[in-house]
C-alpha positions in Angstrom: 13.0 8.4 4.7 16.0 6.6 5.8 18.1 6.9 9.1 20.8 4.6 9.7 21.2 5.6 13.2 17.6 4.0 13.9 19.7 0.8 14.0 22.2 1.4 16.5 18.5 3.0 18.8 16.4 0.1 18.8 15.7 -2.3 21.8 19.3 -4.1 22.0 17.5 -7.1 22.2 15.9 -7.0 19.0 19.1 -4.7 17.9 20.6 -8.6 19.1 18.4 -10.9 17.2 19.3 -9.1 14.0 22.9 -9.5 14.5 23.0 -13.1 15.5 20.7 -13.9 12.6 23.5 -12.4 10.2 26.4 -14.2 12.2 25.1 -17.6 12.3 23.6 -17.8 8.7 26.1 -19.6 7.1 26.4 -22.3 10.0 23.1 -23.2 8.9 22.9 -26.4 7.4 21.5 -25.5 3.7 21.2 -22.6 1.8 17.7 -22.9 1.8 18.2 -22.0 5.5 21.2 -19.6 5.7 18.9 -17.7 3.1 16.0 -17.5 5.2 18.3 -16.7 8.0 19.7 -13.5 6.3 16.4 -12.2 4.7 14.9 -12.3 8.5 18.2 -10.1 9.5 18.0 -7.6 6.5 13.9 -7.6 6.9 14.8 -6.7 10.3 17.0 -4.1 9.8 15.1 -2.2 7.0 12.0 -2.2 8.9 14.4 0.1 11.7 16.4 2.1 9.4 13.3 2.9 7.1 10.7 2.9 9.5 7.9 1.5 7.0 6.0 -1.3 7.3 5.9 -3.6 4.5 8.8 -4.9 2.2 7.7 -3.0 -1.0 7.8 0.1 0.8 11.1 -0.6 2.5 13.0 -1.8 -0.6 11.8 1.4 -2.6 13.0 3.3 0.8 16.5 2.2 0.5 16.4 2.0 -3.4 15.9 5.8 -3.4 18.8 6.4 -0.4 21.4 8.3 -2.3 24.4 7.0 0.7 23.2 3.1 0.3 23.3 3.5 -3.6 26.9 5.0 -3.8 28.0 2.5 -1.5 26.9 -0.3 -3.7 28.0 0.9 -6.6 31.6 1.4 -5.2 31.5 -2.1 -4.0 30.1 -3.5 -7.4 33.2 -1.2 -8.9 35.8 -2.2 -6.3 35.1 -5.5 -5.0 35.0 -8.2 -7.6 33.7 -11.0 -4.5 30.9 -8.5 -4.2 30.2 -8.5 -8.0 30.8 -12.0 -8.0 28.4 -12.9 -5.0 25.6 -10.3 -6.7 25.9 -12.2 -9.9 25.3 -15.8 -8.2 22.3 -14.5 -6.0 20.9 -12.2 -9.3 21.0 -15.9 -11.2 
């Protein structure tokens, strides 16, 4: 199961961490790096929204999350960077 509010409840510090993970990815000097930096903020923040404990289960977690799904597929409709940035990382 899912709960976005488990975010927003965690230990600010780690709550922190994610956050400046996110911020100062793409100050990173490769995108090797800003990469690694990101996947550490959204490993991060799946492991507190979904609660599970590996990445297979967290992924299918949010895959089966009816809100996260319309929200992407209103971006992909709606946002042609979005689309654009999917497409690149997808390649």
């Amino acid at each position: 199961m899912v709960d976005f509010s488990n975010f927003q409840n965690m230990d600010p510090e780690a709550r922190d961490v994610v956050q400046d993970l996110m911020l100062h990815a793409q100050q990173l000097g490769s995108n090797f790096m800003s990469f690694i930096s990101v996947w550490m903020a959204f490993n991060g923040w799946m492991a507190s929204v979904t609660e599970e404990d590996t990445d297979a289960k967290m992924v299918n977690a949010l895959a089966s999350n009816a809100r996260l799904t319309k929200a992407f597929e209103s971006l992909m409709k709606g946002s042609p960077q979005f689309r654009d940035d999917v497409a690149e990382f997808s390649s």
